[in-house]
C-alpha positions in Angstrom: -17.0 31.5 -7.7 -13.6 30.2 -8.0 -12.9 27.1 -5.4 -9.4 26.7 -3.8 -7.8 23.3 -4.6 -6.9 21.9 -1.2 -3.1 20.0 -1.9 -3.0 16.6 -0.6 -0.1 17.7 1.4 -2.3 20.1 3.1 -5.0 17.8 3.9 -2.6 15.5 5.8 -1.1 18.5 7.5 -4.5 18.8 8.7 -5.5 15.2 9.4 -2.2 13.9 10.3 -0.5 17.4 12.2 3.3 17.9 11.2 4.9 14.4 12.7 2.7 12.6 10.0 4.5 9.3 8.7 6.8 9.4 6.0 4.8 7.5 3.7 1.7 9.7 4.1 4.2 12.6 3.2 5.5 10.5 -0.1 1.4 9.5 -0.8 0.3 13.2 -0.8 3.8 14.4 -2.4 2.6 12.3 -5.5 -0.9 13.1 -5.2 0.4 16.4 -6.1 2.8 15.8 -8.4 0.2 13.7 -10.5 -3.4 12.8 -9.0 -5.0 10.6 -7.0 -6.4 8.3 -9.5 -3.3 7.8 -10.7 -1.0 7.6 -7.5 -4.1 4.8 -6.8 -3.3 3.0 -9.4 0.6 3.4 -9.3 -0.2 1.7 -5.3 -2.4 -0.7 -6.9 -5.5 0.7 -4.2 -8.9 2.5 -5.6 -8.8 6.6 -4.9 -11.1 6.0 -2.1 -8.6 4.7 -0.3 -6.1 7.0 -0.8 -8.4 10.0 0.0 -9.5 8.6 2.9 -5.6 7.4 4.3 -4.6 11.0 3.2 -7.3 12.2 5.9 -7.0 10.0 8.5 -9.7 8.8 8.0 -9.1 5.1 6.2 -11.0 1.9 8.0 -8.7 -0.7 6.6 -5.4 -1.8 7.0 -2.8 1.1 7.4 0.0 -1.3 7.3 -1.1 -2.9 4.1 -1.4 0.5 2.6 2.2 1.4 4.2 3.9 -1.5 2.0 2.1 -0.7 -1.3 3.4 3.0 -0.9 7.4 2.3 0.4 7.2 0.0 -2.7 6.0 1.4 -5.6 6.6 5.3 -4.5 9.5 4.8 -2.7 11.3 1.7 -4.4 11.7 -0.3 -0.8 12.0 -4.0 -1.0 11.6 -7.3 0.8 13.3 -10.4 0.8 10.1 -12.6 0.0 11.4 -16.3 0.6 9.9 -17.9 -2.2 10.7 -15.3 -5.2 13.6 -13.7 -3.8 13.7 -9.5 -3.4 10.4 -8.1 -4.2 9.2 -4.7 -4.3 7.5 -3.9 -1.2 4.3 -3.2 -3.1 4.3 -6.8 -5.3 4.3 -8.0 -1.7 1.2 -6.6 -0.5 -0.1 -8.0 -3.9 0.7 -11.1 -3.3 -0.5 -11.5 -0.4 -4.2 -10.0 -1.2 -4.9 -12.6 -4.0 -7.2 -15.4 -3.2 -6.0 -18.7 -3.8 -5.4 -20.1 -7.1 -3.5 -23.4 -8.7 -3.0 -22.1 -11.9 0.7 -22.1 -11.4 3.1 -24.1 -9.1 4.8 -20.1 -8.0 1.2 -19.0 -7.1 0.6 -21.9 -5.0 4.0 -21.3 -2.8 3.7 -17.8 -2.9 0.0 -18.4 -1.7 1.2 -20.6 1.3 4.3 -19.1 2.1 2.2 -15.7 2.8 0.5 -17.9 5.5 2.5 -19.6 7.0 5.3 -17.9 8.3 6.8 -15.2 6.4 7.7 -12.3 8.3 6.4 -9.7 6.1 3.0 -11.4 5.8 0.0 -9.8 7.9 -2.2 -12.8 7.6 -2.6 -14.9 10.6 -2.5 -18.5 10.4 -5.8 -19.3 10.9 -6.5 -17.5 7.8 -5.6 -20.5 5.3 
């Protein structure tokens, strides 16, 4: 019995209807052109997630998601105001590590994501 691949394009046409966002339509246009483990890793988020944001159907944070795509698949950048322009995606990373005192850049970059910085999504309470 010979199964149909399903595109990823298609499976946000279906989740998402035809208005779906931009950066869905850039996700799934790479799923295509390569896979989802490696669009995953090129986002720097497990396949899981990217199947289940390609259906709709994610639990986390969209918006999180959103930056690590417009920066690695779409080169879009922020002006982060402790290192300066930043891929969008080095961003999110940034601002998902735990902290750490190894270095004196990760301990601004750690605080600065906290306290203030407009593309941060932490809340303050969260240091």
């Amino acid at each position: 019995m010979n199964a149909i691949r399903k595109t990823a394009r298609a499976k946000v046409e279906a989740a998402w209807g035809l208005d779906a966002p931009g950066w869905v339509r850039a996700l799934a246009d790479e799923c295509d052109h390569t896979s989802q483990s490696k669009t995953a890793g090129r986002i720097g988020y497990s396949p899981a997630v990217v199947n289940t944001v390609l259906g709709r159907t994610y639990r986390g944070d969209y918006t999180a998601v959103e930056q690590a795509v417009k920066g690695a698949l779409q080169a879009e950048t922020v002006q982060c105001p402790v290192a300066g322009e930043l891929a969008a995606h080095q961003c999110s990373e940034y601002q998902r590590q735990p902290f750490s005192a190894t270095n004196s850049m990760r301990v601004k970059l750690y605080r600065a994501c906290r306290n203030g910085c407009p593309h941060s999504r932490h809340t303050r309470r969260e240091h």
